[in-house]
C-alpha positions as CSV (number, residue, x, y, z in Angstrom):
1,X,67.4,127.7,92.4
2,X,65.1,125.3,91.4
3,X,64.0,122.2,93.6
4,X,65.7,119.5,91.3
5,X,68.5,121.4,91.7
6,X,68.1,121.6,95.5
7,X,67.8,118.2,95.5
8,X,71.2,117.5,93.3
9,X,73.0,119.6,95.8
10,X,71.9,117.9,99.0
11,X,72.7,114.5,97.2
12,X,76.5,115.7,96.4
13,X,76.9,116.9,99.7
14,X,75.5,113.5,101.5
15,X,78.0,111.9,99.0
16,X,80.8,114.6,100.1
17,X,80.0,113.9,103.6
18,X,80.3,110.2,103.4
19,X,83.2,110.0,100.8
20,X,85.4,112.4,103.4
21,X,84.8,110.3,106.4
22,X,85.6,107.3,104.0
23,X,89.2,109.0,103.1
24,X,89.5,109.5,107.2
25,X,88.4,105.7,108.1
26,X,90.8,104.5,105.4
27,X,94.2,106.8,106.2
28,X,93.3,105.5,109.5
29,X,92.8,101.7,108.3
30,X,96.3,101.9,106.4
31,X,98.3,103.3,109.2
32,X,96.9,101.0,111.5
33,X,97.6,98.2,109.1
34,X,100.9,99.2,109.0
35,X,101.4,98.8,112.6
36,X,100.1,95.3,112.2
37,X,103.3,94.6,109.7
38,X,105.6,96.7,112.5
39,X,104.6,94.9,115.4
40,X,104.6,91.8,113.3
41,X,101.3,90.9,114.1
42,X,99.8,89.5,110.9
43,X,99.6,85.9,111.8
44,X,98.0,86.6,115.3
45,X,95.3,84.1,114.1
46,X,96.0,81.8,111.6
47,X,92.2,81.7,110.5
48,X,90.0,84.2,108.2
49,X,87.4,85.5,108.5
50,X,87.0,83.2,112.1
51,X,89.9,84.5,114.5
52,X,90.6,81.4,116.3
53,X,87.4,79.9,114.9
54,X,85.3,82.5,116.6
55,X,82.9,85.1,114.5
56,X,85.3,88.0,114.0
57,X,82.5,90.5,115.5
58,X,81.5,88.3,118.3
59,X,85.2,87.2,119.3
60,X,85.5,87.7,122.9
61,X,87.2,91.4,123.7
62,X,88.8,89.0,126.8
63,X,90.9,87.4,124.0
64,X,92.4,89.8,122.5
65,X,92.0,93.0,124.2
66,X,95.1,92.6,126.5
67,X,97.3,90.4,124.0
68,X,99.4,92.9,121.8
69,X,99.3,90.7,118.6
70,X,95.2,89.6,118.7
71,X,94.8,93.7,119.7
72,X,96.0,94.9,116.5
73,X,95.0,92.3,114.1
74,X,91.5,92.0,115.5
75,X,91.4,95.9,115.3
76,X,92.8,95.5,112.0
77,X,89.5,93.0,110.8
78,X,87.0,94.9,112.7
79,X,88.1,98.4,111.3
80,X,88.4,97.2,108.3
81,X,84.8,95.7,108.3
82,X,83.6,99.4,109.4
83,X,85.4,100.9,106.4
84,X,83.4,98.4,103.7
85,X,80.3,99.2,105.8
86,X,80.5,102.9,104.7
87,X,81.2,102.2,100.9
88,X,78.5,100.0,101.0
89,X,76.8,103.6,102.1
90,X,78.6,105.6,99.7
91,X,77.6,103.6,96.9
92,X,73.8,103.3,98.0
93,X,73.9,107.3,98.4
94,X,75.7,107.5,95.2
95,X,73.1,105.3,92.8
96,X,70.1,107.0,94.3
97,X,71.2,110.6,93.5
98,X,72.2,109.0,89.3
99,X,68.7,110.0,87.8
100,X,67.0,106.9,87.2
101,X,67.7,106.8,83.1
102,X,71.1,106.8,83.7
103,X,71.4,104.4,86.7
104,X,74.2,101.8,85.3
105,X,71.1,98.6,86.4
106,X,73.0,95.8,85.3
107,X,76.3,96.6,86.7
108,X,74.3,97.2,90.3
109,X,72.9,93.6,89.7
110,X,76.5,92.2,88.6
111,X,77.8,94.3,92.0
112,X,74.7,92.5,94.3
113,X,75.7,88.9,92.6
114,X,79.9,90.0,94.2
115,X,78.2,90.6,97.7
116,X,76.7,87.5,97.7
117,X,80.0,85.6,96.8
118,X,81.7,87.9,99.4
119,X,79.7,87.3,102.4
120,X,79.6,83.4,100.9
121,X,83.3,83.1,101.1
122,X,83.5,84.7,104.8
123,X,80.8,82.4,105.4
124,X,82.0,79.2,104.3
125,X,85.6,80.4,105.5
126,X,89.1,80.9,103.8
127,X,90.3,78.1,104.6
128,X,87.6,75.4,103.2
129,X,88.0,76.8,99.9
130,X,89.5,75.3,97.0
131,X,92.4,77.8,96.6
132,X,91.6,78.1,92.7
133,X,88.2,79.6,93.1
134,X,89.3,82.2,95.4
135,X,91.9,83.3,93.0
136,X,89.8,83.5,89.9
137,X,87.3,85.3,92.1
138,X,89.9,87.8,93.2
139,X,91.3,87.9,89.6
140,X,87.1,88.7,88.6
141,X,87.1,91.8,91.3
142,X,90.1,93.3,90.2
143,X,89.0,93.3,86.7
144,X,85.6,94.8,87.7
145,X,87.3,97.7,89.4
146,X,89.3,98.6,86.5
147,X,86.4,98.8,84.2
148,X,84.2,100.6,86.4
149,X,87.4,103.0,86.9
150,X,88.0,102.8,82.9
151,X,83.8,103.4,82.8
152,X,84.3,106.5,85.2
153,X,87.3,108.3,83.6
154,X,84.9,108.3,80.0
155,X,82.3,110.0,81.3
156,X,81.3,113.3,82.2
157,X,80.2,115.5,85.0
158,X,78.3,114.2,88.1
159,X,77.3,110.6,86.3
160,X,80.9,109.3,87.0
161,X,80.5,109.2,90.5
162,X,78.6,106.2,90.8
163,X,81.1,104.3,88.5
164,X,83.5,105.2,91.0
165,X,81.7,103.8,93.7
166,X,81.0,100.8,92.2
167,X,85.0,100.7,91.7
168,X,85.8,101.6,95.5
169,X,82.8,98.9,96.2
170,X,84.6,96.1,94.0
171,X,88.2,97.2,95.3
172,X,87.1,96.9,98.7
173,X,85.7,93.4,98.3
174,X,88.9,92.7,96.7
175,X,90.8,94.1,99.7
176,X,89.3,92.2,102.1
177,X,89.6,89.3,99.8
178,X,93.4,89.4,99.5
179,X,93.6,90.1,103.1
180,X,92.2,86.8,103.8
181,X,94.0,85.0,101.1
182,X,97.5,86.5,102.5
183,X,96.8,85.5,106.4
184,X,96.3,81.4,104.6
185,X,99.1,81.7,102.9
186,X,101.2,82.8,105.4
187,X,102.0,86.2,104.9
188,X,103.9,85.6,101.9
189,X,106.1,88.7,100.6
190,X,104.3,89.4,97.2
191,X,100.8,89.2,98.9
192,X,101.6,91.1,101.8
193,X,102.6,94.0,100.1
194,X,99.8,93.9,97.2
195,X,97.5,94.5,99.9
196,X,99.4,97.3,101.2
197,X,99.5,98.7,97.6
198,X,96.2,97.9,97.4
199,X,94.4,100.2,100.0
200,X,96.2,102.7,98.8
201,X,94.5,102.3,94.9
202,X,91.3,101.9,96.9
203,X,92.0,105.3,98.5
204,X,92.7,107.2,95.3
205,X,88.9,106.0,94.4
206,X,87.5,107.6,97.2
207,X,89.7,110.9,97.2
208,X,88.6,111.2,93.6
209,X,84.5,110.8,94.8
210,X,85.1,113.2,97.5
211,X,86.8,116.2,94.8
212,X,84.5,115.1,92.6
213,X,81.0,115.5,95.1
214,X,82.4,119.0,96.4
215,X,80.8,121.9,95.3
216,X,83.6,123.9,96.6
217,X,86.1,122.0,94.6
218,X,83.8,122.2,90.9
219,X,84.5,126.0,91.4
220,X,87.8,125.9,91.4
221,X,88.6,123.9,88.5
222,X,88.3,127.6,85.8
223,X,90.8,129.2,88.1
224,X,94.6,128.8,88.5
225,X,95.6,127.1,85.2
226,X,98.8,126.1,84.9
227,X,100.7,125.2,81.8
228,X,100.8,121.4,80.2
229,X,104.5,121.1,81.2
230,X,103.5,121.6,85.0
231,X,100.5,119.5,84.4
232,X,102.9,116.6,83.7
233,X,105.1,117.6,86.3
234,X,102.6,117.4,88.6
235,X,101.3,113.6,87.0
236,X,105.0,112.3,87.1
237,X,105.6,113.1,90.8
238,X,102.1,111.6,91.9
239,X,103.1,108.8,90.0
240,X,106.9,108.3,91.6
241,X,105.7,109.0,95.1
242,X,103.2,106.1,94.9
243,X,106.1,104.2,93.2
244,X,107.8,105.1,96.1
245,X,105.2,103.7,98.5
246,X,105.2,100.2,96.7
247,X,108.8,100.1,97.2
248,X,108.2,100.9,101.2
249,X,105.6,98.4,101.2
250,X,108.2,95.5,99.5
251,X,111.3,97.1,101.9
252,X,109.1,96.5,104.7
253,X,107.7,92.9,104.0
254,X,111.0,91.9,102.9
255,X,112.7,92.7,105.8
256,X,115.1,94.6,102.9
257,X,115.5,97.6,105.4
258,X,118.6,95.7,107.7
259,X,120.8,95.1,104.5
260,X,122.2,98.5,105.6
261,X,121.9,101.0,109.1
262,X,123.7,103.9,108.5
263,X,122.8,106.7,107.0
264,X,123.2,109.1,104.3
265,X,126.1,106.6,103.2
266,X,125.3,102.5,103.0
267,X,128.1,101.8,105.0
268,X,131.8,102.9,106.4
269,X,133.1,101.6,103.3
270,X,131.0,104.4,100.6
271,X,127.9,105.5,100.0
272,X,126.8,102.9,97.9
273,X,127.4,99.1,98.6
274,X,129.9,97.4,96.8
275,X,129.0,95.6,93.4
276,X,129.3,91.8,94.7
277,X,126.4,92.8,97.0
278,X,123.8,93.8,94.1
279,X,123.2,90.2,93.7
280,X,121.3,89.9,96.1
281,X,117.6,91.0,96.1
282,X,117.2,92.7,99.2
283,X,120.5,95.3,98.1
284,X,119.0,96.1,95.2
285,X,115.3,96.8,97.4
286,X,116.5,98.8,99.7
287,X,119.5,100.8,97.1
288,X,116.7,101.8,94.9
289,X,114.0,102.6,97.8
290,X,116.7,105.0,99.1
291,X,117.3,106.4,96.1
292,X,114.2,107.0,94.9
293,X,112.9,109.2,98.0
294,X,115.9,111.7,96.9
295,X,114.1,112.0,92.9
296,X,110.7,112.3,94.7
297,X,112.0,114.7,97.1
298,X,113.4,116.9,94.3
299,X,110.5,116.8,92.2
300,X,108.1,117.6,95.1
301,X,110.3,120.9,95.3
302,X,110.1,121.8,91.6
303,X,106.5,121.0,91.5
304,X,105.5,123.4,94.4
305,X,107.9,125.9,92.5
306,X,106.4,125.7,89.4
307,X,102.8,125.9,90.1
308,X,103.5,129.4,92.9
309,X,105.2,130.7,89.8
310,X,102.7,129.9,87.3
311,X,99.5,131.6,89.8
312,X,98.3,128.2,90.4
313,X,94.6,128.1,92.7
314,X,95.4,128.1,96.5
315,X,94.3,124.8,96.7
316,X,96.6,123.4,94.5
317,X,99.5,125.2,96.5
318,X,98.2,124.7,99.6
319,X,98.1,120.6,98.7
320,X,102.0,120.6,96.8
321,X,102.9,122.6,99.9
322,X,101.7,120.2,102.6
323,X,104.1,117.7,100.7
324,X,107.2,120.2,100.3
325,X,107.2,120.5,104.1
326,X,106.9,116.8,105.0
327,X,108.9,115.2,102.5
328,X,112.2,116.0,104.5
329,X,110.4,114.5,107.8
330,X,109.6,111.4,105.8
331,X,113.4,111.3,104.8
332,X,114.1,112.1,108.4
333,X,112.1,109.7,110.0
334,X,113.3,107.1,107.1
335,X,117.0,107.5,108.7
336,X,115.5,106.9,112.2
337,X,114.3,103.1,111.0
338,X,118.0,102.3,110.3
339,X,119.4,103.4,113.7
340,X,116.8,102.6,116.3
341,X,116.9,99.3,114.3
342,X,113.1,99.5,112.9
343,X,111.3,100.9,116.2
344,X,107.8,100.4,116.4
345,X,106.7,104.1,116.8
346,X,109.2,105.6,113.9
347,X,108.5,102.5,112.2
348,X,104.7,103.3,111.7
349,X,105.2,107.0,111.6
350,X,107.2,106.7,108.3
351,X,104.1,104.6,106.8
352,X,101.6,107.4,108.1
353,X,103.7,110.6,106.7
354,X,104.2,108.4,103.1
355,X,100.3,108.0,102.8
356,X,100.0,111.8,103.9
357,X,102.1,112.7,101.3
358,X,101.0,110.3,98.2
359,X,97.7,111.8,99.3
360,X,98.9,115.2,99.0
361,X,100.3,114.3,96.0
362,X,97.4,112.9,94.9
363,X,94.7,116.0,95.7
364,X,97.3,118.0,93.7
365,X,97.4,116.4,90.4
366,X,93.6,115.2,90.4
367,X,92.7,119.2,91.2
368,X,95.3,120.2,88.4
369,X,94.0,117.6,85.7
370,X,90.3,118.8,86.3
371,X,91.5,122.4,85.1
372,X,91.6,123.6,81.8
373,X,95.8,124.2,81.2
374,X,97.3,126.7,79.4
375,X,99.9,126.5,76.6
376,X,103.6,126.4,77.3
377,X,105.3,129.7,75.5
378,X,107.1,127.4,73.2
379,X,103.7,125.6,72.5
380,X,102.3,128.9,71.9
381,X,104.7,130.0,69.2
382,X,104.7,127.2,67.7
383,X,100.8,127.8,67.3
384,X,101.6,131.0,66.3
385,X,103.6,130.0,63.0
386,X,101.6,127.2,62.3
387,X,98.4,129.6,61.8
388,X,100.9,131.9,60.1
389,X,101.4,129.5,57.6
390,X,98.0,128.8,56.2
């Protein structure tokens, strides 16, 4: 091994290192975020980034220590401030190991220009601003993270990591962004849950870095291929389980969850609600949230089927069958909302087992799209005759 190769590895496992206690700060950071919407604690100050017009990291632990509302949020703020203070690392670690000719310069200066505006809006305060100008900056940072993520998926090999921090980087400015904008307007409904649904796009980002920066993970990708049909199996039921999660989030800040408290059936009158009731919004919420989590359930059973069948890598299986088991507890624990009437501790354990298993979900298809697949036996033949016919 040669010492520029030395070198490379110590760099992907400092980015490995960093990137997995990034994914652990930020399953931790959702759950707890979740607990603020439980406990409805989300307007415990009315203020951002000030809570009660004190600096958030110098706020008094006397204030909100021992008040139940100020404990979460202000945990919320702080913990969140730890979690952009490590992709602030991650991308650092991530630029210095890009060899110099292929260090993306101007993007790093156009990223240094959004901290400045960042730590210029926390310092001038939410609430000063004109709200236009925190929109179109908002709007400006989620169009940065989708190019850098667009930048990322064209590229090959180790290069794309640092456009994939510079996407986590962007998306956590954005987060933090929109949290502040959602606590001034007042916890409205759409904002409330964009944030939820965004932490979770902000922790595919760093899921991907950490696969991506694991040496263990590279080796893997040549073994257990699995056929295209699974591979789109496995793509559609990571995609319905985080469509799944968006519904939570919009059940939850809608309040759509009461509508109906029995379960399997809606009511004593069927097991779906009558017709006149569809016109309202919160019916239809709640009918199709409920609904969905039987198709993902289903298709996290035939995707764990498929891949044991087809040989897939053990760390595919093991990932489809951390879902398999939990996906029943999630449906479980779904049912126990509705009749302990949306306890706090079943409440917040239904968030935390639905980011476990979009995660889950997650590890599975990004490990199965980074393998070469092999052809379905009706792709195959059909190969077969067309070479026959030239």
């Amino acid at each position: 091994m040669t010492p520029q190769e030395t070198a490379s590895d110590r760099s992907s496992r400092a980015i490995n290192r960093v990137a997995l206690v990034l994914c652990v700060l930020t399953f931790g950071l959702i759950v707890w975020g979740g607990h603020v919407n439980t406990t409805r604690s989300g307007m415990a100050f009315p203020d951002w980034p000030t809570s009660n017009l004190a600096p958030m990291v110098t706020y008094a632990p006397s204030e909100w220590l021992w008040a139940k509302d100020r404990f979460w949020e202000h945990g919320h703020r702080l913990f969140a401030t730890v979690v952009g203070l490590v992709t602030t690392l991650l991308l650092v670690l991530a630029y210095r190991s890009t060899p110099a000719g292929q260090r993306p310069n101007r993007a790093i200066a156009g990223l240094i220009a959004v901290v400045f505006l960042t730590i210029a809006s926390a310092v001038l305060g939410m609430n000063s601003m004109p709200m236009n100008f925190m929109e179109a900056f908002m709007v400006g940072l989620g169009l940065l993270t989708v190019t850098f993520v667009v930048k990322a998926l064209r590229v090959t090999g180790q290069h794309r990591i640092v456009w994939l921090a510079m996407a986590a980087f962007t998306a956590v400015c954005l987060q933090g962004s929109f949290g502040g904008y959602t606590v001034r307007q007042n916890l409205p409904d759409w904002t409330s849950t964009s944030h939820g649904v965004l932490a979770q796009l902000f922790l595919m980002i760093v899921i991907a870095i950490t696969l991506q920066s694991s040496a263990a993970w590279r080796r893997l990708r040549s073994q257990g291929t699995v056929s295209s049909g699974t591979a789109s199996l496995v793509a559609t039921t990571w995609a319905l389980t985080f469509v799944q999660f968006v519904l939570g989030a919009l059940t939850r800040h809608t309040d759509s969850w009461g509508v109906s408290v029995s379960f399997p059936h809606w009511s004593e009158a069927g097991f779906f609600p009558s017709a006149d009731l569809l016109q309202y919004p919160q019916v239809v919420i709640h009918l199709v949230h409920r609904s969905l989590a039987y198709v993902v359930a289903l298709a996290i059973v035939w995707q764990f089927i498929r891949l044991r069948s087809e040989g897939a890598s053990t760390d595919v299986r093991r990932s489809s069958l951390l879902a398999l088991c939990l996906v029943g507890v999630q449906i479980a624990l779904g049912a126990g909302i509705l009749w302990t009437a949306r306890g706090e501790l079943v409440t917040t354990l239904h968030v935390m087992v639905g980011v476990v298993i979009l995660v889950s979900n997650a590890i599975t298809f990004l490990s199965v799209k980074g393998r070469p697949l092999t052809l379905d036996v009706h792709e195959q033949a059909h190969g077969l005759v067309h070479e026959g016919g030239r």
